[in-house]
N, C-alpha and C positions, 0 to 999 in steps of 0.2 A: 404885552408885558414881557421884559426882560427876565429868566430865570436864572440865579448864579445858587452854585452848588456851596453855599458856604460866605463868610465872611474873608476867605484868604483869597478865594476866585476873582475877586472886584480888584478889577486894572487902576480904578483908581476911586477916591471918594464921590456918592453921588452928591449933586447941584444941589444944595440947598435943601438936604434930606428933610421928610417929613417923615418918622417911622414907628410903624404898629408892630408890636410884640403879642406874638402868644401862637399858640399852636394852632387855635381856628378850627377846629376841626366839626367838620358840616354847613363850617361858613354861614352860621345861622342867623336872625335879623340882627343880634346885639352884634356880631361880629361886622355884618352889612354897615350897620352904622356907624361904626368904628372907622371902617374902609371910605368910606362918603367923608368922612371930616377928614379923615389924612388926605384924602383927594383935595377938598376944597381947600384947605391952610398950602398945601403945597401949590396948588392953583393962584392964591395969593402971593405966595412967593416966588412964583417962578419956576417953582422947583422941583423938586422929586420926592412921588408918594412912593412910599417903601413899605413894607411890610417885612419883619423877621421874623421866620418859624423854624420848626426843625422838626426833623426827619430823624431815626425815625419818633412816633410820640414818647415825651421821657418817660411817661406809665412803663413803657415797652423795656424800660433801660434799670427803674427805678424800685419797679414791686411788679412782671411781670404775670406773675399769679395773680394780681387783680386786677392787670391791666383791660380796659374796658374794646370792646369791637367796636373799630373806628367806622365814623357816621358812611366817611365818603374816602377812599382811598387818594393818594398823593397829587396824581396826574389830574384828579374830576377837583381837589381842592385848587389847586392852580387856577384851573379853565372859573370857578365861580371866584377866583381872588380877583383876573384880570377882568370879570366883568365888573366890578365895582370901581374902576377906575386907576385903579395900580397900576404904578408907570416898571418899578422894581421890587420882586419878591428873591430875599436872599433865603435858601433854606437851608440852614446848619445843622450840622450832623449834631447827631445828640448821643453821645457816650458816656462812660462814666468817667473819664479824663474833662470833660465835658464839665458834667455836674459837680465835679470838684474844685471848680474853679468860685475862687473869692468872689463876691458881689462888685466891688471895687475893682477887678482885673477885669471883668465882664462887660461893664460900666467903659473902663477906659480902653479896654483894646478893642472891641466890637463898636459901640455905640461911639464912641469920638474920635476914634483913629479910621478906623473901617470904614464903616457911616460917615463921618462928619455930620452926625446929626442935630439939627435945631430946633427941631421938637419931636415928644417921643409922644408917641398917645397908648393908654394902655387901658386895660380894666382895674377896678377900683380894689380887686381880688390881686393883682399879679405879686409874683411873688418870683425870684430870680436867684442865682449863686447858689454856693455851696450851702448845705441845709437849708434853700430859700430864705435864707438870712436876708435877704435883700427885699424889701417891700416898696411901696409904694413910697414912703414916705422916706426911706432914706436913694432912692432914685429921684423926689423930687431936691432932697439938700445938696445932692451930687449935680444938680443941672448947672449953678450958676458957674462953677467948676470950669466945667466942661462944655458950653456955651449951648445947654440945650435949656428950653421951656419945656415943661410936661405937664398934658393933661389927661386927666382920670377920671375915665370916663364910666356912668353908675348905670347899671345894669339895664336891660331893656324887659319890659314885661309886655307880653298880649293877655288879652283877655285875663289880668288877675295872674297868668303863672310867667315865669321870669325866663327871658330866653338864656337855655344854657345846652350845651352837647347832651351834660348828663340828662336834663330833664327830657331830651327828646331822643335818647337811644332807650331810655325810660319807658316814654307813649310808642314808640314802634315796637320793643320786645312785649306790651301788651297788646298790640294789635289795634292801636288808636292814630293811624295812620293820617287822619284829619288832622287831630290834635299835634302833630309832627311837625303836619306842612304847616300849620299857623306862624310855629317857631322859625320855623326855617325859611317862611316868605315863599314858599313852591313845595310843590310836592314831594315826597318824602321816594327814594329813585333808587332803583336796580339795574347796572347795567353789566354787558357782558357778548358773549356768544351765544348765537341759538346753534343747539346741540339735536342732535336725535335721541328722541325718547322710544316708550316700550312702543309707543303709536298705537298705544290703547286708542285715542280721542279720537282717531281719523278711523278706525272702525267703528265705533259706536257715531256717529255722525257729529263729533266737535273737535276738529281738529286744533290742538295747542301749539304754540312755539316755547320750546321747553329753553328756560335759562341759562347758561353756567355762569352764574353772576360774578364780576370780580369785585364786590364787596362785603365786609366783614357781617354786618349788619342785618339782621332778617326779621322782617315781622315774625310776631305769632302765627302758628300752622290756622289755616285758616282757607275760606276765600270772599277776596276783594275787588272791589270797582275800581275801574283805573283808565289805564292810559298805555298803550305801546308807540314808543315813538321808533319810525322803522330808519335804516338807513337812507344816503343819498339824498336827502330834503323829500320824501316819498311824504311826510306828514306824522299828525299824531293821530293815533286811534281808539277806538270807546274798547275795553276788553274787561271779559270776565276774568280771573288772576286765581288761579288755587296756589297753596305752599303747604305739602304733607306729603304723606309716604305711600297718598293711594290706596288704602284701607281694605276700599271693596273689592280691590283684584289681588292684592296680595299683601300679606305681611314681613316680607322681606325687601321690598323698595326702599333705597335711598330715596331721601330727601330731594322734591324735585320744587324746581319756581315754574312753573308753566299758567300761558295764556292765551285765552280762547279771543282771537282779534275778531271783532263783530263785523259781519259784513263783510269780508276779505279774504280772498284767497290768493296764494303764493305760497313756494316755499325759502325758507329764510335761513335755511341750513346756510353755518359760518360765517353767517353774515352778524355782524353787531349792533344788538340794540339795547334799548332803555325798557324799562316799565316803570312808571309812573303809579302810586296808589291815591286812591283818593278815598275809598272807604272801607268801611268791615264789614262785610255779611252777616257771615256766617263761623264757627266752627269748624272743623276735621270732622267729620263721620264717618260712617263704615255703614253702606246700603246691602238691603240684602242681596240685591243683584241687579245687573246692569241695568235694567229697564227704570227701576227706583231711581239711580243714580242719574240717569240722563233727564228723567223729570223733575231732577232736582235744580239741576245744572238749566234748565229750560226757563226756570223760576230764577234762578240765579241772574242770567242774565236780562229778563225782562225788567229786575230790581237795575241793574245795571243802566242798563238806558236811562233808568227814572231819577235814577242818582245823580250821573251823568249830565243829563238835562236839567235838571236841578241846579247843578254847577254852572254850566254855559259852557260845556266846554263838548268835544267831538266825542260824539254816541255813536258813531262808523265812518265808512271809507269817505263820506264826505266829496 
């Protein structure tokens, strides 16, 4: 997939645009579906699946005091746009210069000048231009204009709840990291550096790979079943998952993401990985001493495997 910084970076108009608007953020299955039709109509045409989002999100530009922790950061949104079939992702800087731009200037300098797009596909919510004065409905009176077809596209639900960013930074900030992946088609994911930790775990006999995550987004303090996928195509692997401050050794610990990889040993320092959840345990506690705490974590992980296996997916080194 091609990346351009913007609508002024394109040397020239794409082929026969097919193009999705919205900011996407976690790429979640309504968005996947979104991405699958602009593929196929472009596929029919010949032409070019495009996707237009923007950088950074306008929450960040717009009411940053409420602005929400994004699902997945810029670079991991890219890598799940170009797996759905995206030929071109234009992502446009998002300022207040930006946002004060007419619906109709938006419409004619981006979308049919820039683009030459001929059809726009979007959600049945979207909303564009100065004060979001631009809605669906007068983007579809704008099409015949401007030689585009638009469709509008109505929401995607699993199981009863509707896929949307907000509803699943929702179920992850309570700890419902199942309920996440449903929305999002895959696991709900952490990635980053493994960093050194106090290396409490590799004394008491469970050694972890402590996170420095570069995403916004964190479960509830807790620990979970999951998944470490390691570097270099090494594979994915079954892990126990804590996220808290470590309670029982001390009350001054930062916040840490660490994971007890089942079956495996290495060490992973500076190296770059994922983690993977797939479910909730447990709570944060605070044991009375080490002994408690490792037959916690012993239980922990037994739950683990069975969860794990339950899923069909890898309970160790495999």
């Amino acid at each position: 997939m091609e990346t351009v910084p913007g609508h002024h970076a394109l040397a020239a108009p794409p082929r026969e645009a097919v193009v999705a608007i919205g900011n996407f953020d976690g790429v979640h299955v309504g968005h996947q579906h979104i991405f699958r039709l602009v593929a196929a109509q472009a596929r029919a045409r010949r032409g070019t699946a495009c996707v237009l989002t923007f950088e950074p999100h306008p929450a960040r530009v717009l009411a940053p005091e409420l602005a929400p922790p994004l699902i997945v950061p810029l670079s991991r949104k890219l890598e799940l746009i170009a797996a759905c079939g995206i030929d071109l992702c234009v992502v446009e800087p998002f300022d207040l210069a930006f946002a004060a731009r007419p619906p109709d200037a938006f419409v004619d300098e981006i979308l049919a000048r820039a683009l030459s797009a001929r059809e726009v596909v979007v959600g049945q919510d979207f909303t564009y231009g100065r004060g979001r004065a631009g809605t669906v409905e007068t983007l579809r009176a704008a099409g015949p204009t401007h030689g585009f077809a638009l469709t509008a596209v109505d929401k995607v639900t699993v199981g009863g709840l509707v896929a949307s960013s907000s509803k699943v930074r929702e179920l992850v900030l309570e700890g419902k990291v199942d309920g996440a992946a449903r929305l999002l088609g895959r696991p709900f994911e952490l990635c980053g550096p493994a960093i050194r930790g106090a290396g409490r775990g590799r004394t008491i006999g469970v050694p972890t790979a402590n996170l420095q995550t570069e995403y916004e987004l964190l479960p509830r303090q807790g620990v979970y079943a999951g998944w470490v996928r390691l570097p270099d195509a090494r594979g994915r692997h079954g892990a126990a998952i804590n996220i808290g401050f470590n309670p029982t050794f001390s009350q001054n610990d930062a916040l840490s993401v660490e994971a007890h990889i089942l079956d495996w040993n290495g060490d992973l320092y500076g190296q770059r990985i994922t983690i993977e959840f797939a479910a909730r345990l447990r709570g944060e506690e605070r044991f009375p001493n080490a002994q408690a705490l490792v037959a916690q974590i012993e239980r922990d992980i037994e739950k683990t495997r069975v969860i794990l296996a339950r899923q069909g997916g890898d309970h160790g080194a495999g």
